[in-house]
C-alpha positions in Angstrom: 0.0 0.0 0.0 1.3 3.4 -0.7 2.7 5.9 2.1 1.2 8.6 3.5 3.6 10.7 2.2 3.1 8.9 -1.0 1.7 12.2 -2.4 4.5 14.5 -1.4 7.0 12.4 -3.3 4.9 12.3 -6.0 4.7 16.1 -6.5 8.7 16.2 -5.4 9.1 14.5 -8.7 6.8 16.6 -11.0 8.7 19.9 -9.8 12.2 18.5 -10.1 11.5 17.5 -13.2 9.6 20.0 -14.8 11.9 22.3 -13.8 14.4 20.5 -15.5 12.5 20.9 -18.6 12.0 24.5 -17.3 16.1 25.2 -17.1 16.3 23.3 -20.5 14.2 25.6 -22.2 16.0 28.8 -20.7 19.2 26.6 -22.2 17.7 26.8 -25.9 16.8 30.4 -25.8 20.2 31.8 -24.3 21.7 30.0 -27.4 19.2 30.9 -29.8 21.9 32.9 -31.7 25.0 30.4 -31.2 26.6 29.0 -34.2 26.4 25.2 -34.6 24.3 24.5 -31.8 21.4 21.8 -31.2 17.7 22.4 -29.4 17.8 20.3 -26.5 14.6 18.0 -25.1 13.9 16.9 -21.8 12.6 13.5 -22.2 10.2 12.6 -19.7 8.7 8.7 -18.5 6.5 8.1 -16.2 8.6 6.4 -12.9 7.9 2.8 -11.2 4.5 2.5 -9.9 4.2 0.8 -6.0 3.3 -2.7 -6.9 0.5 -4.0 -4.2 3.1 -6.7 -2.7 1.8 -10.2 -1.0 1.5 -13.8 -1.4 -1.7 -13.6 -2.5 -3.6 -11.0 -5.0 -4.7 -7.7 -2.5 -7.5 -6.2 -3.2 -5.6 -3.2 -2.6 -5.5 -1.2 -6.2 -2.2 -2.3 -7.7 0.2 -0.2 -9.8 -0.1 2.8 -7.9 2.2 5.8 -9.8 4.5 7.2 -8.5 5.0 10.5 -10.3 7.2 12.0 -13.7 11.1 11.6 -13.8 13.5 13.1 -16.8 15.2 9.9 -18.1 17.6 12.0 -20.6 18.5 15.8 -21.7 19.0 14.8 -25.6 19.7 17.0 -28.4 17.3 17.4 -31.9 20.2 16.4 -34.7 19.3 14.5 -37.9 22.5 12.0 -38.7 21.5 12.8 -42.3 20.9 15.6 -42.9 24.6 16.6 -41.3 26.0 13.6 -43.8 24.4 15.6 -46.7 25.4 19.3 -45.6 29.3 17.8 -45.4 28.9 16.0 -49.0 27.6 19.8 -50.1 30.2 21.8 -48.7 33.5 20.2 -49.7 31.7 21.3 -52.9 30.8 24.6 -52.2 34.6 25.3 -50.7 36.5 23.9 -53.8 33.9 26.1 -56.4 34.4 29.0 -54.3 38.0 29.2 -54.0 37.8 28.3 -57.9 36.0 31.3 -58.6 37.9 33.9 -56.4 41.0 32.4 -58.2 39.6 33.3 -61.7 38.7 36.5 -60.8 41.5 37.5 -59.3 42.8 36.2 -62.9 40.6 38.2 -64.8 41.7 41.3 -62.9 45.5 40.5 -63.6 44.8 40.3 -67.4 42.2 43.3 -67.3 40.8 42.5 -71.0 39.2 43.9 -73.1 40.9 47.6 -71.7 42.6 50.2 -73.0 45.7 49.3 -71.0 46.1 45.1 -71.1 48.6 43.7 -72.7 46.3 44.0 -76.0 46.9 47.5 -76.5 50.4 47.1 -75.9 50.4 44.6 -78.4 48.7 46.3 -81.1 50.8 49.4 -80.4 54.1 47.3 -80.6 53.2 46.3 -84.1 51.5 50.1 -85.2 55.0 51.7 -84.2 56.5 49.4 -87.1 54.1 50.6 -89.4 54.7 54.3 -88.8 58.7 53.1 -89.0 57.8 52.0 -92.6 56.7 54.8 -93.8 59.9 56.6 -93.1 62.8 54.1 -92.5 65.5 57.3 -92.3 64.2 58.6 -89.7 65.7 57.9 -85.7 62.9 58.9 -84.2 60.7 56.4 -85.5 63.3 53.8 -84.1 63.0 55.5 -80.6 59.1 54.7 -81.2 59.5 51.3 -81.9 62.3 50.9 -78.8 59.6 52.6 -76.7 56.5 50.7 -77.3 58.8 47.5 -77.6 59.9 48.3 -74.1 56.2 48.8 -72.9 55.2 45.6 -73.8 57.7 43.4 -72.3 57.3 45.3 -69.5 53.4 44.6 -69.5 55.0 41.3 -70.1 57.2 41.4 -67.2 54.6 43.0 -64.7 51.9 40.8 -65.5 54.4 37.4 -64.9 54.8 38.6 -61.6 51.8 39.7 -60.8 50.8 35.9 -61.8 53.7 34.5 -59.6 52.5 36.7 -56.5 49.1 35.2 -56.9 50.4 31.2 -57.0 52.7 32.1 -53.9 49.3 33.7 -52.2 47.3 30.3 -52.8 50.5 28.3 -51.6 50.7 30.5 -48.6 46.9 29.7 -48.1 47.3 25.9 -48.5 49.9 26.1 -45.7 47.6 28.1 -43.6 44.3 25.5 -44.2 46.3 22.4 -43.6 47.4 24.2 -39.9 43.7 25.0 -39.5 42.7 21.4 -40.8 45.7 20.3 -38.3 44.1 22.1 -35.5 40.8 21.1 -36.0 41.1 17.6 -35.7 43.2 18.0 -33.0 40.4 19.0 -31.7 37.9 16.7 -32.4 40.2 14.2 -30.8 40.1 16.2 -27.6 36.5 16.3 -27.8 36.2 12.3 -28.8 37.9 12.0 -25.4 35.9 14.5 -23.2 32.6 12.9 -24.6 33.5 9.3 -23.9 34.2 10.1 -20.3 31.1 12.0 -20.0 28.7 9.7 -21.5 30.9 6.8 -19.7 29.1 8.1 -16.3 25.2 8.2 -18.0 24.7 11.4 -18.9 24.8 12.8 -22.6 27.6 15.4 -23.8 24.9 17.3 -25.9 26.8 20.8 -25.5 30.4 18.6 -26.8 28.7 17.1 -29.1 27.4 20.4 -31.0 31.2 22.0 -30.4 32.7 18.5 -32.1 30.0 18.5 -35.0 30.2 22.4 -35.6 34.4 21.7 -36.4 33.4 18.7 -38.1 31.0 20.7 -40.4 34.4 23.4 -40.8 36.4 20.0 -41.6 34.0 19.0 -44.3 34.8 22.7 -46.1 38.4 22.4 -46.2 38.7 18.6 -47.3 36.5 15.8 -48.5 35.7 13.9 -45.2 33.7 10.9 -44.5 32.1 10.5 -40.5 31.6 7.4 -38.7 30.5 7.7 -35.1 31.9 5.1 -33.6 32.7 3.4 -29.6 35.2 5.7 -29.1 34.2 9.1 -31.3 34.3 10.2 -34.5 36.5 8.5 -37.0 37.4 10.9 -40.0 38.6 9.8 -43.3 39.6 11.5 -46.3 39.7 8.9 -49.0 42.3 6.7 -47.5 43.9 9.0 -45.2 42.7 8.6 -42.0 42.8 11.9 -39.9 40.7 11.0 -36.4 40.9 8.1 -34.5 39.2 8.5 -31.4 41.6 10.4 -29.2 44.5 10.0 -32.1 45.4 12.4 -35.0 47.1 12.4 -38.1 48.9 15.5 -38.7 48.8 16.5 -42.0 51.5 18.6 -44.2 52.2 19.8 -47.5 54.0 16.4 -48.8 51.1 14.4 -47.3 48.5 16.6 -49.0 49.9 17.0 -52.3 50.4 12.9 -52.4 46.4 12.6 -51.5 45.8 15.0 -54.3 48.1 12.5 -56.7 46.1 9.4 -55.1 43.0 10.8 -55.4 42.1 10.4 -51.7 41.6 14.1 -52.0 39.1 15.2 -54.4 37.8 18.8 -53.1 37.3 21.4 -50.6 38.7 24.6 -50.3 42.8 22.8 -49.5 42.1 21.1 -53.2 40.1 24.2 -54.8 43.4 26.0 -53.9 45.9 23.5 -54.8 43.7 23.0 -58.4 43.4 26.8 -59.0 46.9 27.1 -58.9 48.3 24.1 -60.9 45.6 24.3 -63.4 44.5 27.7 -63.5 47.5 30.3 -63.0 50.1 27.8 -64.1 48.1 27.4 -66.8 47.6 31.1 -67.5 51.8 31.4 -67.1 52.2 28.6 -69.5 50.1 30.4 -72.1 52.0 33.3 -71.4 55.3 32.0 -71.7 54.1 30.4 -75.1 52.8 33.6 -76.2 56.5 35.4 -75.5 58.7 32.5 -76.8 56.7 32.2 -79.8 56.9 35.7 -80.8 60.1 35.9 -80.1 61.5 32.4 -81.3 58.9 30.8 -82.9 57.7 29.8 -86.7 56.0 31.3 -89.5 56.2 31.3 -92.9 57.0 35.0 -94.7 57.5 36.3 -98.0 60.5 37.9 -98.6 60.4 40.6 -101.6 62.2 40.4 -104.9 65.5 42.1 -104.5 66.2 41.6 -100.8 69.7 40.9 -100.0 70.0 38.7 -96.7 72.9 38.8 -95.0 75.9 36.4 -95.5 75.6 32.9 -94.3 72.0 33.3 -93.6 69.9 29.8 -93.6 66.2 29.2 -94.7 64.7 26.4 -95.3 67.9 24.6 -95.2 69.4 26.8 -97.9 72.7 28.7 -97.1 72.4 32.2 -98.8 75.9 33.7 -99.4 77.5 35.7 -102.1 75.4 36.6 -105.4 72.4 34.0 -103.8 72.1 36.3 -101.3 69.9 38.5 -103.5 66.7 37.2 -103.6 65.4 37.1 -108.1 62.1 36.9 -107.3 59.5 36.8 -104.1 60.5 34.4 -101.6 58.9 32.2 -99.7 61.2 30.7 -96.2 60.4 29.7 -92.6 62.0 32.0 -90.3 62.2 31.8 -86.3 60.5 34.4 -84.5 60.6 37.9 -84.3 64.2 37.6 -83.3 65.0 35.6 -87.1 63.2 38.2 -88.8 65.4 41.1 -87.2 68.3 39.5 -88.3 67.4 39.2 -92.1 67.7 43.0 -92.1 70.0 45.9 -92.2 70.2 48.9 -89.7 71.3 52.6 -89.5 74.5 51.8 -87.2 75.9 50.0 -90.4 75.9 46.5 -89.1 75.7 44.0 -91.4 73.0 42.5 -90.0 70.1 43.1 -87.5 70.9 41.4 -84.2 68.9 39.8 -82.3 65.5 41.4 -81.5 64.5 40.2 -78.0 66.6 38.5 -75.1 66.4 38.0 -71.7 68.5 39.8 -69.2 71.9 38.1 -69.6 71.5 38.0 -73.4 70.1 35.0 -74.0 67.4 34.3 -77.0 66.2 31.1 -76.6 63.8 29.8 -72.9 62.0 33.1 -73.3 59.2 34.2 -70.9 56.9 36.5 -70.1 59.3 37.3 -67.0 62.4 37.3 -68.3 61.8 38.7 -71.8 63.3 42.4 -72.6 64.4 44.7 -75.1 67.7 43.4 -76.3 69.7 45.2 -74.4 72.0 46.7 -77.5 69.0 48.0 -78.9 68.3 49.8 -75.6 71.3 51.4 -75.5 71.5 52.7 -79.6 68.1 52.6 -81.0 69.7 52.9 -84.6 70.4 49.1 -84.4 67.0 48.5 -84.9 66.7 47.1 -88.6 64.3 48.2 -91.4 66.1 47.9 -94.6 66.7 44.5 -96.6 68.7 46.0 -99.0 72.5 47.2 -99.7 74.4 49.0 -102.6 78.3 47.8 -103.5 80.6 50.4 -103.0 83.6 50.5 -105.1 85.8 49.1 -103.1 83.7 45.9 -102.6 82.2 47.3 -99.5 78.7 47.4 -98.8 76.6 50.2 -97.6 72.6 50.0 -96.4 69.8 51.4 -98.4 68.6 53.3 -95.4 65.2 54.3 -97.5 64.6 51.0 -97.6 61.4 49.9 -95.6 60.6 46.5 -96.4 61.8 44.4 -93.0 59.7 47.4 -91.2 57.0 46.3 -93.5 57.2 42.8 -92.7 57.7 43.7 -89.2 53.9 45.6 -89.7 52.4 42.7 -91.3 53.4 40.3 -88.0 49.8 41.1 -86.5 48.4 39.3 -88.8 51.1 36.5 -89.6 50.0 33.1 -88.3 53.2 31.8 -85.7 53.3 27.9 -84.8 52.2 28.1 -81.3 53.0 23.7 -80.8 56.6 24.1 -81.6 56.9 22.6 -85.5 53.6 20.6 -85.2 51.8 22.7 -87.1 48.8 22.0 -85.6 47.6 25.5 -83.7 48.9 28.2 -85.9 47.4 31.9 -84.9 48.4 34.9 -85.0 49.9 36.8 -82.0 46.4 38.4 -81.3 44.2 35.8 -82.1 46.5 33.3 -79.5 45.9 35.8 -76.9 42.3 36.5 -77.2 41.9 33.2 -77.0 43.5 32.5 -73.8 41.3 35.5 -72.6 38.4 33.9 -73.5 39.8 30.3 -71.5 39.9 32.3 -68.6 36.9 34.1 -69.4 34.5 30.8 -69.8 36.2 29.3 -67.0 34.9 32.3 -64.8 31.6 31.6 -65.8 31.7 28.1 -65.5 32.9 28.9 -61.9 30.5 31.6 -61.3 27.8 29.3 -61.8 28.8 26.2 -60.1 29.5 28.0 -57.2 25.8 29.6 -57.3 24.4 26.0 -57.8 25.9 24.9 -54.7 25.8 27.5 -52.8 21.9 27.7 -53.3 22.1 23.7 -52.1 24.6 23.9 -48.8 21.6 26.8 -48.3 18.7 24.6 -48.7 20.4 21.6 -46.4 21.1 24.3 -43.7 17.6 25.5 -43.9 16.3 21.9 -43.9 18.9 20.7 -40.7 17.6 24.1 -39.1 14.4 23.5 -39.3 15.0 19.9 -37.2 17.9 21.2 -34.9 17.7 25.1 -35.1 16.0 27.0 -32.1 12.4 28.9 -32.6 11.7 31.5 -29.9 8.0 31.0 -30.4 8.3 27.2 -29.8 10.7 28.0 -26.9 8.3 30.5 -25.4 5.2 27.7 -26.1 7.1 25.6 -24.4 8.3 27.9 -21.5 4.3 28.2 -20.5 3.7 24.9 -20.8 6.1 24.1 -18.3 5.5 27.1 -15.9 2.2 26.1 -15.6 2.9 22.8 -15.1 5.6 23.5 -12.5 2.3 25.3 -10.1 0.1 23.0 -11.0 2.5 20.4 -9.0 3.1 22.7 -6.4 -0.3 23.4 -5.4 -0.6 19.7 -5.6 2.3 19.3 -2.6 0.5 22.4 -0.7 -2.5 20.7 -1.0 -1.3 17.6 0.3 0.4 19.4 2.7 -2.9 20.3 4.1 -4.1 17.0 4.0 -1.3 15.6 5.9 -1.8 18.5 8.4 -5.0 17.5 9.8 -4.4 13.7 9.6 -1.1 14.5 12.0 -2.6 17.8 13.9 -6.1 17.4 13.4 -6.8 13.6 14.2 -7.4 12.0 17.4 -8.9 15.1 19.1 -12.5 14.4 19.5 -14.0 15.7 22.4 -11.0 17.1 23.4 
């Protein structure tokens, strides 16, 4: 049979508990605002009843409750729903560092401008043209050293400019694998706080929110997979293994770039970044380079005009022009090897026999061009009159030879490069352009790239969006439900404590109020 005081334990139960519900709910609303965090439940059972004990049925009423106890604090968290946001956001971290990558490239090459590497371009080849039209004169030369010098420096400038930009995303794979480092480090701290903590009965809900909130940062930076096992969360990328319970892998750059070769790691922002620089900027810098070494070194066929004179021991087409061959009978035909080739069939106003070479790199050199190391040959700097624009000479009568300054027709071959079609494949012959063509359509690589970027990194953003919307929905906190809630419990915290103050009465009288009759 139950106590007397049966009651009063009863209602001892119903305002512990509901006031565990009560401090719960206060718990929700103070972190309403906090990043990562989980609504929390009280769960509530109804406890043991008193069974009517005997050898024999009583006809006592049986089952007698015995009030409301909290049997667990857990958190609202959909397993899914957290497995799907991760799968998103590797995504949306390797698009997005795509895309800042590619704009950040578009800003280096700034086309179509008025002051890209275009312009500089077409200005490089309209200062021959205005050469050709008077071949005597020095100034014209100093126009052509001038806007020669402006373009290699666009060249230069731009090369490092490009070189700043893969040491940046270097510099930030470094800094991710530290943050990557640290945040398993402490997910492994947390795997071991949480064990010990549930160990004892009770559920780490506020740890487990703190260890899923770095997970969910993990997931951005690297393509994870979660297993919530015994002993915490085991994180793998691919075959890597990074937690282990209370154990870490440390990560660094040989480790990474080996995963990116194996394939273990396929995106995130650490891959994005790695990708955006092998593909994208040393892509970019290959093009350029190809551009600059091409111009300066590379094929095309040219026409040379009837009554040129090349200079002795020149070789086209396998063909050694000396003495009388050296002037050409009719229109010629003939290969020659950049920029730099053509300057050399030619004659200048210092009296060399020939044109030297057009372009080098700072210590002379005419062949490994690039866009960082190309210049001005640096003889041409210092006497712009070695700049060539005649192909012809007159016999003196002493046997000498002297050049036909009025002669324009390298300077008019020089003009007609903008629209000469170079072998960009080194002798394959399979992608000849012209100089301007080549580049517009490494602009327009970059270009549809960008948008390529642009718009995979709007798809998924719109879909790491949707899942957050969806896991807040189950996990987030709503003030109105909180505030539902909040009555709900208020009233049912008075409603048990006018049930002990009314049993408190009762039990007054029987113990004060009994036994007095007649007294």
């Amino acid at each position: 049979m139950a106590s007397t005081f049966h009651g009063l334990e009863t209602a001892r139960r119903s305002l512990f508990t509901t006031q565990s519900a009560l401090n719960t709910t206060g718990h929700n609303i103070a972190n309403a605002n906090t990043v990562g965090y989980s609504r929390q439940i009280v769960n509530m059972t109804a406890s043991r009843p008193i069974d009517a004990v005997g050898f024999s049925k009583s006809t006592a009423a049986g089952q007698l409750g015995t009030g409301v106890e909290a049997s667990s604090i857990t958190r609202v968290r959909e397993k899914f729903l957290d497995n799907q946001f991760r799968n998103e956001n590797k995504s949306y971290g390797n698009f997005s560092v795509q895309l800042d990558t590619l704009e950040k490239l578009e800003g280096i090459v700034n086309e179509p401008s008025d002051t890209g590497l275009r312009t500089v371009i077409s200005n490089f080849w309209n200062s021959w043209s205005d050469l050709s039209k008077n071949p005597e004169n020095a100034d014209g030369r100093k126009v052509v050293m001038e806007q020669t010098l402006a373009m290699v420096d666009a060249f230069n400038y731009t090369a490092r400019q490009l070189g700043d930009l893969k040491t940046d995303l270097t510099e930030n794979v470094e800094t991710n694998i530290n943050t990557l480092n640290s945040i398993t480090t402490s997910i492994a701290q947390l795997n071991g706080e949480i064990r010990r903590i549930e160990g004892l009965g009770d559920n780490a809900n506020d740890l487990r929110d703190q260890r899923d909130l770095l997970t969910d940062q993990l997931s951005g930076l690297v393509n994870i997979r979660v297993e919530d096992q015994a002993n915490g969360y085991r994180i793998t990328m691919g075959g890597t293994e990074l937690v282990q319970g209370t154990a870490t892998s440390a990560l660094d750059m040989t480790a990474i770039n080996q995963a990116v070769t194996s394939g273990d790691l396929n995106s995130g922002t650490i891959y994005g970044t790695i990708h955006s620089r092998d593909q994208f900027v040393d892509g970019y810098i290959g093009e350029l380079n190809k551009l600059v070494e091409t111009m300066a070194n590379g094929e095309f066929e040219v026409t040379l005009p009837k009554g040129s004179v090349l200079p002795e021991g020149t070789v086209l087409n396998n063909v050694t022009y000396t003495g009388t061959s050296r002037t050409l009978a009719e229109d010629t035909t003939v290969t020659v090897k950049g920029l730099n080739g053509l300057h050399q069939l030619g004659y200048s106003l210092a009296g060399e026999d020939a044109g030297v070479p057009f372009f080098t790199d700072s210590a002379g050199g005419i062949t490994g061009l690039t866009a960082g190391s190309i210049t001005l040959n640096p003889a041409i700097i210092a006497n712009s009159n070695l700049i060539a624009s005649s192909m012809r000479v007159v016999t003196n009568t002493d046997g000498s030879e002297s050049v036909i300054s009025g002669n324009n027709s390298l300077a008019v071959l020089f003009s007609q490069m903008r629209d000469t079609r170079f072998d960009f494949d080194a002798g394959t012959g399979e992608n000849k352009n012209t100089v301007d063509a080549y580049f517009r359509s490494v602009v327009g690589q970059i270009g549809v790239q960008a948008a390529e970027a642009t718009r995979m990194q709007s798809n998924q953003q719109i879909i790491v969006e949707q899942v957050e919307s969806r896991r807040q929905s189950v996990s987030g906190v709503s003030l109105d439900e909180e505030m539902s809630n909040m009555i709900k419990y208020q009233h049912a915290y008075n409603a048990a404590a006018r049930n002990m103050t009314m049993i408190d009465e009762i039990l007054d009288k029987v113990i004060n109020g009994m036994g007095r009759v007649g007294l």
